[in-house]
C-alpha atoms as an extended CHARMM CRD file, in Angstrom:
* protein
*
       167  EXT
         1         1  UNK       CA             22.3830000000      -24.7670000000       13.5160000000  PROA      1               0.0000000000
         2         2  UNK       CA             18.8020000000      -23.9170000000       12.1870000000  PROA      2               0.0000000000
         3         3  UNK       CA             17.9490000000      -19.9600000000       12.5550000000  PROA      3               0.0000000000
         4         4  UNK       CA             14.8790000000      -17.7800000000       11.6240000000  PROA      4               0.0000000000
         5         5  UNK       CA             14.3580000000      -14.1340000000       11.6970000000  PROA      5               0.0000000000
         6         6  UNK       CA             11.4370000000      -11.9570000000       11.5390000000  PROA      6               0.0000000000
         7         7  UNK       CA             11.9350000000       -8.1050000000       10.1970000000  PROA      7               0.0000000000
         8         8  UNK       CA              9.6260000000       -5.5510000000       10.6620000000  PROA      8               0.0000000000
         9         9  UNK       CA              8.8640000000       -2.5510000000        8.2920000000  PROA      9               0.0000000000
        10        10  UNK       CA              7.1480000000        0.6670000000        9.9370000000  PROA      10              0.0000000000
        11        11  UNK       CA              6.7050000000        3.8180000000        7.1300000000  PROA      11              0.0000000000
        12        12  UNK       CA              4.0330000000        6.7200000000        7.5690000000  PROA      12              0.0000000000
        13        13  UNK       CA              3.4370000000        9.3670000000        5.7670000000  PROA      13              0.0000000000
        14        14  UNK       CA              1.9260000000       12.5970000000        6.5920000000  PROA      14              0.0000000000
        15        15  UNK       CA              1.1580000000       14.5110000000        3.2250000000  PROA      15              0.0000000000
        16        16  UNK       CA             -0.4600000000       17.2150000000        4.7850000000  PROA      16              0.0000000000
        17        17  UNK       CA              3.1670000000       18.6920000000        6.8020000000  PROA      17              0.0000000000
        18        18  UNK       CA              5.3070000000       16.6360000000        4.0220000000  PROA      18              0.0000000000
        19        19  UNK       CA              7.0820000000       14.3630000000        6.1900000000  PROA      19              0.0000000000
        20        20  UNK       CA              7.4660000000       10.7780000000        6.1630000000  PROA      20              0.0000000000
        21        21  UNK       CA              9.1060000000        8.4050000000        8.7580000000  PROA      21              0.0000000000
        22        22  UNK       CA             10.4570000000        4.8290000000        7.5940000000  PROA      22              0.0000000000
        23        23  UNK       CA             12.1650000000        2.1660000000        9.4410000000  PROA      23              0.0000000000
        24        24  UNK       CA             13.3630000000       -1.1930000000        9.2140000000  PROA      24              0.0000000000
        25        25  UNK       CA             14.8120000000       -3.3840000000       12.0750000000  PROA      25              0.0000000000
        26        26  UNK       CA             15.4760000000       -7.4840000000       12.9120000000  PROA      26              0.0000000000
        27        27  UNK       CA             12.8570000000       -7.4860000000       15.5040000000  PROA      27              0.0000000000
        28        28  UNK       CA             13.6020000000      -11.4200000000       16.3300000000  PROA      28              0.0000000000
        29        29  UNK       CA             15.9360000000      -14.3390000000       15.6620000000  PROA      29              0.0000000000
        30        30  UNK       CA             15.3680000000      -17.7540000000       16.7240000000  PROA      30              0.0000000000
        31        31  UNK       CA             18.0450000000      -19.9580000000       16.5410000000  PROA      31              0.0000000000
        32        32  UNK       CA             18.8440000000      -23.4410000000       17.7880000000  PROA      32              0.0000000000
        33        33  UNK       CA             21.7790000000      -24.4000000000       18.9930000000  PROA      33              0.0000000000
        34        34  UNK       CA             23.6550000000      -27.2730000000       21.0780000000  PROA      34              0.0000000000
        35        35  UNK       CA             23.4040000000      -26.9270000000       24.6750000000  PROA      35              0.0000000000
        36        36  UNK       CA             26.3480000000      -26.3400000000       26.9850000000  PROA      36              0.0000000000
        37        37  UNK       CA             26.9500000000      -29.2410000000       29.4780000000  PROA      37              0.0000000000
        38        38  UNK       CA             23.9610000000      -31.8940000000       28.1300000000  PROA      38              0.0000000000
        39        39  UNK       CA             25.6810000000      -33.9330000000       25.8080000000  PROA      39              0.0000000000
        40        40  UNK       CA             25.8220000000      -38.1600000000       25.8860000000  PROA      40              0.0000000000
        41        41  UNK       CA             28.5870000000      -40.2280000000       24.3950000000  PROA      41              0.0000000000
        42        42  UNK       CA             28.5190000000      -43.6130000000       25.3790000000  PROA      42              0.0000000000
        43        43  UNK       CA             30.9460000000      -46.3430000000       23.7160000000  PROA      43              0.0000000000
        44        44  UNK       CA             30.5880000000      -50.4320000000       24.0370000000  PROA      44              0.0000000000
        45        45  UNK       CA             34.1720000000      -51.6000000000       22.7140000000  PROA      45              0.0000000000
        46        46  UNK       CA             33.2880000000      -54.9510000000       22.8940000000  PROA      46              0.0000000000
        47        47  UNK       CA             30.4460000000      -54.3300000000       20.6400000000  PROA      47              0.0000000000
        48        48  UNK       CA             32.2080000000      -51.9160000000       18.6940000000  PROA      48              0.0000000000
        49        49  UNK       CA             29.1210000000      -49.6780000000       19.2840000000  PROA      49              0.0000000000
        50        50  UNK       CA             28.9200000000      -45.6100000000       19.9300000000  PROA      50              0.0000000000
        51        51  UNK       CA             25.7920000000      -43.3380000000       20.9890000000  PROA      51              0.0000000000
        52        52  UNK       CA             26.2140000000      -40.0810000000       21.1300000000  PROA      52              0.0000000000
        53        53  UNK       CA             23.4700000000      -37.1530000000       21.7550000000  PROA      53              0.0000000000
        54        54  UNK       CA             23.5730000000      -33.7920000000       22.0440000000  PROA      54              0.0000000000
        55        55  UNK       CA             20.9740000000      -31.7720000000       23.6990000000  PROA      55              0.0000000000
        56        56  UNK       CA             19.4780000000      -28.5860000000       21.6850000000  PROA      56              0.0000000000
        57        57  UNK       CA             17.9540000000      -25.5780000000       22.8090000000  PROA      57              0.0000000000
        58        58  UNK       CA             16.6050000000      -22.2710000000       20.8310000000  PROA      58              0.0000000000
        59        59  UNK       CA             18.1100000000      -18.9850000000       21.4460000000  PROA      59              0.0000000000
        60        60  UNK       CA             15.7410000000      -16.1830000000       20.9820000000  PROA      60              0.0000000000
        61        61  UNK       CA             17.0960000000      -12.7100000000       20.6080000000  PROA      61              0.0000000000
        62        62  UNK       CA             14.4600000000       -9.9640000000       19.7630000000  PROA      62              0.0000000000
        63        63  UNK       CA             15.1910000000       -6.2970000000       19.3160000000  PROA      63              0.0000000000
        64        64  UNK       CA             13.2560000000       -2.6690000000       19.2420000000  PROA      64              0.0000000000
        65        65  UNK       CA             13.9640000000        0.4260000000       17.6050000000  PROA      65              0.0000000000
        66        66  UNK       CA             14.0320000000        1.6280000000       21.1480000000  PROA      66              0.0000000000
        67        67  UNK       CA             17.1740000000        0.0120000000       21.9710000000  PROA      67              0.0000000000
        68        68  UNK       CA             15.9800000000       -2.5470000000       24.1200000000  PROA      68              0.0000000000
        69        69  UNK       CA             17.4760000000       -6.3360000000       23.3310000000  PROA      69              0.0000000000
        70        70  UNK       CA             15.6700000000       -8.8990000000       25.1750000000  PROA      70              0.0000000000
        71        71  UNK       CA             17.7320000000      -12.1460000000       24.9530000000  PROA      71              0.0000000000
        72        72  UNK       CA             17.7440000000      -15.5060000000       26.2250000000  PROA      72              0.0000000000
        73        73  UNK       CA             16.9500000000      -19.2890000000       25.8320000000  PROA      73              0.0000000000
        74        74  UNK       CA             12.9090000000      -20.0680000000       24.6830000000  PROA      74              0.0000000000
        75        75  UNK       CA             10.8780000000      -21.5110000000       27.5940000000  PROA      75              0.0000000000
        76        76  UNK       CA             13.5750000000      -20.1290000000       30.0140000000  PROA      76              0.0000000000
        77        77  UNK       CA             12.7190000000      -16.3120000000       30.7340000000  PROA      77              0.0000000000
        78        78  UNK       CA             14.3150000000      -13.6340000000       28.6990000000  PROA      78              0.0000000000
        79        79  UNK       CA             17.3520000000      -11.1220000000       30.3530000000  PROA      79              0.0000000000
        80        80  UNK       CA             16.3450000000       -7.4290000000       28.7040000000  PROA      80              0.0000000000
        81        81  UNK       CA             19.0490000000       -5.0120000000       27.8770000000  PROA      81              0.0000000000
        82        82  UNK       CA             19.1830000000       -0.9810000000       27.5320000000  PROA      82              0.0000000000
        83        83  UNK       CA             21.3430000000       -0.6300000000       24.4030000000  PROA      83              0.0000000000
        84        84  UNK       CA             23.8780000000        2.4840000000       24.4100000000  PROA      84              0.0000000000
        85        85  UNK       CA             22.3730000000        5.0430000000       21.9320000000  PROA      85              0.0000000000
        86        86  UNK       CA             23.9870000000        4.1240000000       18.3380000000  PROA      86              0.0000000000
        87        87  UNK       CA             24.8630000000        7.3400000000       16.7150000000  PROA      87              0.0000000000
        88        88  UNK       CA             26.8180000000        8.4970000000       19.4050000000  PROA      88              0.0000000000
        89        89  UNK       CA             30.8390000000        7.8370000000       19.5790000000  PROA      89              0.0000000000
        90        90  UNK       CA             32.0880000000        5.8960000000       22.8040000000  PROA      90              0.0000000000
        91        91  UNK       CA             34.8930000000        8.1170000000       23.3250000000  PROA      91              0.0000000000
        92        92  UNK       CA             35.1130000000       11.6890000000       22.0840000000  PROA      92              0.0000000000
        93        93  UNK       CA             37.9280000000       11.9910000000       18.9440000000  PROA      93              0.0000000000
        94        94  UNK       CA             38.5290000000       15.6660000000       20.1700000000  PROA      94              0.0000000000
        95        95  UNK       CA             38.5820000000       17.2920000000       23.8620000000  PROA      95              0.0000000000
        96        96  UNK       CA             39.1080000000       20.9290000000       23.0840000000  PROA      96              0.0000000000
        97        97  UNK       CA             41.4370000000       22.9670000000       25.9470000000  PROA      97              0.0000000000
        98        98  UNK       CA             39.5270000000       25.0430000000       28.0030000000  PROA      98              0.0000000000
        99        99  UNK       CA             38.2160000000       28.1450000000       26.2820000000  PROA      99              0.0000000000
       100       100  UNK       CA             39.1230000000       30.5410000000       28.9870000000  PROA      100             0.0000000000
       101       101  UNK       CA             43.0730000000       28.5280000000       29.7940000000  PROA      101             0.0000000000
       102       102  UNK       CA             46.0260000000       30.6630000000       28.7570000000  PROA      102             0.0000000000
       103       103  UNK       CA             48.7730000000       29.3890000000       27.1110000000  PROA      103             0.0000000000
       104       104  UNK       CA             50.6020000000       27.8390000000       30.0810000000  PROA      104             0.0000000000
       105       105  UNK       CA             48.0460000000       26.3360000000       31.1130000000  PROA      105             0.0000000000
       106       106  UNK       CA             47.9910000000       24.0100000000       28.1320000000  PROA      106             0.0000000000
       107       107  UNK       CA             49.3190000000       20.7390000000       27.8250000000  PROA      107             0.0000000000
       108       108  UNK       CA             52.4660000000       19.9450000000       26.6620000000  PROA      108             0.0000000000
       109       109  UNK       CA             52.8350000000       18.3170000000       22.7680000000  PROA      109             0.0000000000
       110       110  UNK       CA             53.4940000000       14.7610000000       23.1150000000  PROA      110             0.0000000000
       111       111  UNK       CA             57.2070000000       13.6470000000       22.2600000000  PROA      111             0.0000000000
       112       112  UNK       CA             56.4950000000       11.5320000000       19.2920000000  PROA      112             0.0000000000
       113       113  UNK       CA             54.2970000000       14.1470000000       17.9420000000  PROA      113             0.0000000000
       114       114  UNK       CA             57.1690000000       16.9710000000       18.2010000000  PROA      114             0.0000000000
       115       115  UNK       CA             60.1300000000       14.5570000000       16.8700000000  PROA      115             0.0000000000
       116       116  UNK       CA             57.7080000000       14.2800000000       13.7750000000  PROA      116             0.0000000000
       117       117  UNK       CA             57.2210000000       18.1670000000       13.6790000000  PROA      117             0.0000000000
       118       118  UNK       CA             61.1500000000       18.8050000000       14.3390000000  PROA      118             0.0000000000
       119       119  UNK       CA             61.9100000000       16.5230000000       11.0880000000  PROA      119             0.0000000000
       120       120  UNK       CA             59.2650000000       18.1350000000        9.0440000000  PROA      120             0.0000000000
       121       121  UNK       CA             60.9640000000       21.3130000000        9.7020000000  PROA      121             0.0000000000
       122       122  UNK       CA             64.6700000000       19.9410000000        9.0030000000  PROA      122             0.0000000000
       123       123  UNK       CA             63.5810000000       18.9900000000        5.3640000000  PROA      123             0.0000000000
       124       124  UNK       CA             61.9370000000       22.3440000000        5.0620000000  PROA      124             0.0000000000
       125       125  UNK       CA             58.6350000000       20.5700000000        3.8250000000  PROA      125             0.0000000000
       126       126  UNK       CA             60.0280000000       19.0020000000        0.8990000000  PROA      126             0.0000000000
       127       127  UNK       CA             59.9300000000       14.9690000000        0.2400000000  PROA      127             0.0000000000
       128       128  UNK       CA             63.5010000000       13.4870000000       -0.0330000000  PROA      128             0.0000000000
       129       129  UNK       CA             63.0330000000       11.4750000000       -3.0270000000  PROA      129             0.0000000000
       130       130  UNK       CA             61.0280000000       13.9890000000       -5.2000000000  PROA      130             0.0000000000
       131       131  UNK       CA             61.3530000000       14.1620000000       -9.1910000000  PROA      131             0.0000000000
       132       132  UNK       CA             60.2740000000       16.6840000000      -11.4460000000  PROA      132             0.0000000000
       133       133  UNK       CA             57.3010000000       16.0930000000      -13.8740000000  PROA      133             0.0000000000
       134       134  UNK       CA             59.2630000000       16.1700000000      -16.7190000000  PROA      134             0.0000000000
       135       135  UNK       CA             61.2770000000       12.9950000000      -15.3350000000  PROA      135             0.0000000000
       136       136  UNK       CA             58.5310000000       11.2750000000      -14.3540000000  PROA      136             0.0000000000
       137       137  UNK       CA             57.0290000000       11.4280000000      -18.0760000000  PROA      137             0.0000000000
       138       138  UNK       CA             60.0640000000       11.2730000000      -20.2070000000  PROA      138             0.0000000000
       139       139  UNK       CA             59.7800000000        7.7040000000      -19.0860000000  PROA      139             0.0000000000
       140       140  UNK       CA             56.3760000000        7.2080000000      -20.4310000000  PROA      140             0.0000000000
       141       141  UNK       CA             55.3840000000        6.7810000000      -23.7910000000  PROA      141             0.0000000000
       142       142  UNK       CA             54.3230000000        9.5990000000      -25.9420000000  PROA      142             0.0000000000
       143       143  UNK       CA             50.7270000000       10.0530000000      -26.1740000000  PROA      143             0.0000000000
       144       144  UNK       CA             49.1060000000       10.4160000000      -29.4900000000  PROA      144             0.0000000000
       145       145  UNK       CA             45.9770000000       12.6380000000      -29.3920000000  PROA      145             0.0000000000
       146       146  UNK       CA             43.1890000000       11.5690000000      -31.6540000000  PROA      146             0.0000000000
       147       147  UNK       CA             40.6790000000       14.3010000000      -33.0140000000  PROA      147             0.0000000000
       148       148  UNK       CA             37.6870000000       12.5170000000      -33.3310000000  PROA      148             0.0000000000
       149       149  UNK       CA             36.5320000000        9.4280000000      -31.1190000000  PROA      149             0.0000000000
       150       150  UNK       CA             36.0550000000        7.4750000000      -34.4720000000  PROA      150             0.0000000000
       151       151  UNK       CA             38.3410000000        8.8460000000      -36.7260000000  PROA      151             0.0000000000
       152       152  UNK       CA             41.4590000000        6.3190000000      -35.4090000000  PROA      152             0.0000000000
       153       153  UNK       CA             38.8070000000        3.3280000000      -36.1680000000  PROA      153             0.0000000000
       154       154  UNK       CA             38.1120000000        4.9070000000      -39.6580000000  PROA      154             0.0000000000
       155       155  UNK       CA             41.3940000000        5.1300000000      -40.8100000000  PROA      155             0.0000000000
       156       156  UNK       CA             42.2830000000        1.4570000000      -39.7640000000  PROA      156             0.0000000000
       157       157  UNK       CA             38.9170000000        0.2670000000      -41.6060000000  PROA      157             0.0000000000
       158       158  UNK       CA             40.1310000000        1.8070000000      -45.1560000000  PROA      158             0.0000000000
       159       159  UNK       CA             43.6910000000        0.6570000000      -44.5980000000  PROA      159             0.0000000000
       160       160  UNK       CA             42.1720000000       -2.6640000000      -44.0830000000  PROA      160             0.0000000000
       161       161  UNK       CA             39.7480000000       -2.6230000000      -46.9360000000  PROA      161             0.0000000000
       162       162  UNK       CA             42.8920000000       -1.3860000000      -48.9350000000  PROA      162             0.0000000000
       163       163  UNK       CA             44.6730000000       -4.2240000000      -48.3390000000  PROA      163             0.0000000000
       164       164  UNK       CA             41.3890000000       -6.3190000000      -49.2000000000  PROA      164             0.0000000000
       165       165  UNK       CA             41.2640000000       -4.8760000000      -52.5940000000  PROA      165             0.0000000000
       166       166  UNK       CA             45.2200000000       -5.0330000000      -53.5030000000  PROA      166             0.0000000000
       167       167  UNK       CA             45.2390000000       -8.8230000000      -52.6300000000  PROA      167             0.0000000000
């Protein structure tokens, strides 16, 4: 399967008010591809022979920066689409209660959601399986604190060259 694109680049630059505009997009891809229902297999056993071919046709899908797609098979007419606006969510994350609703007129808290608050109160807010620091790092090694960045190479360069010199 054999595809091309084309990109377009738009910038402009007004020095005048400072602003500047830039914008980059796949404005069309052409790609071929086997076509659905045009396909020829033909076998001669006698012969010990097979032929098979299958048709091809190109798929063009070009977009805007306008959110338009325009998509369809080259030759054939091309189907255009309004895109939903991209920096918008589908569904809102939070519907906030009516401003002006009293308190009974709120919804109830979901049952999962107040099982997890009831157990969160039963442990008071503490984790079960919490450990003090000082457990935690007793198991550690002790850390040695060096001075100076170089001084720990230093000191292992004259031991070595010690050693050198004592044989």
């Amino acid at each position: 399967m054999a595809t091309s694109e084309l990109s377009c680049q738009v910038t402009e630059e007004n020095h005048e008010r400072r602003e500047a505009f830039w914008a980059e997009w796949k404005d069309l891809t052409l790609s071929t591809r086997p076509e659905e229902g045009c396909s020829l297999h033909e076998e001669n056993l006698q012969r010990h022979e097979t032929y098979h071919q299958q048709g091809q046709c190109q798929a063009l899908v070009q977009r805007s920066p306008w959110l338009v797609m325009r998509m369809g098979i080259l030759g054939r007419g091309l189907q255009e689409y309004q895109l939903p606006y991209q920096r918008v969510l589908p569904l809102p994350i939070f519907t906030p209660t009516k401003l002006g609703a009293a308190k009974e007129e709120r919804e109830d808290t979901p049952i999962q959601l107040r099982d997890l608050l009831a157990l969160e109160a039963a442990l008071g807010g503490q984790c079960v399986d919490r450990q003090d620091m000082a457990e935690i790092t007793k198991q550690l090694p002790p850390v040695v604190p060096v001075s100076k960045p170089g001084a720990l190479h230093r000191s292992l360069s004259r031991s070595m060259s010690q050693e050198a010199q004592r044989g």
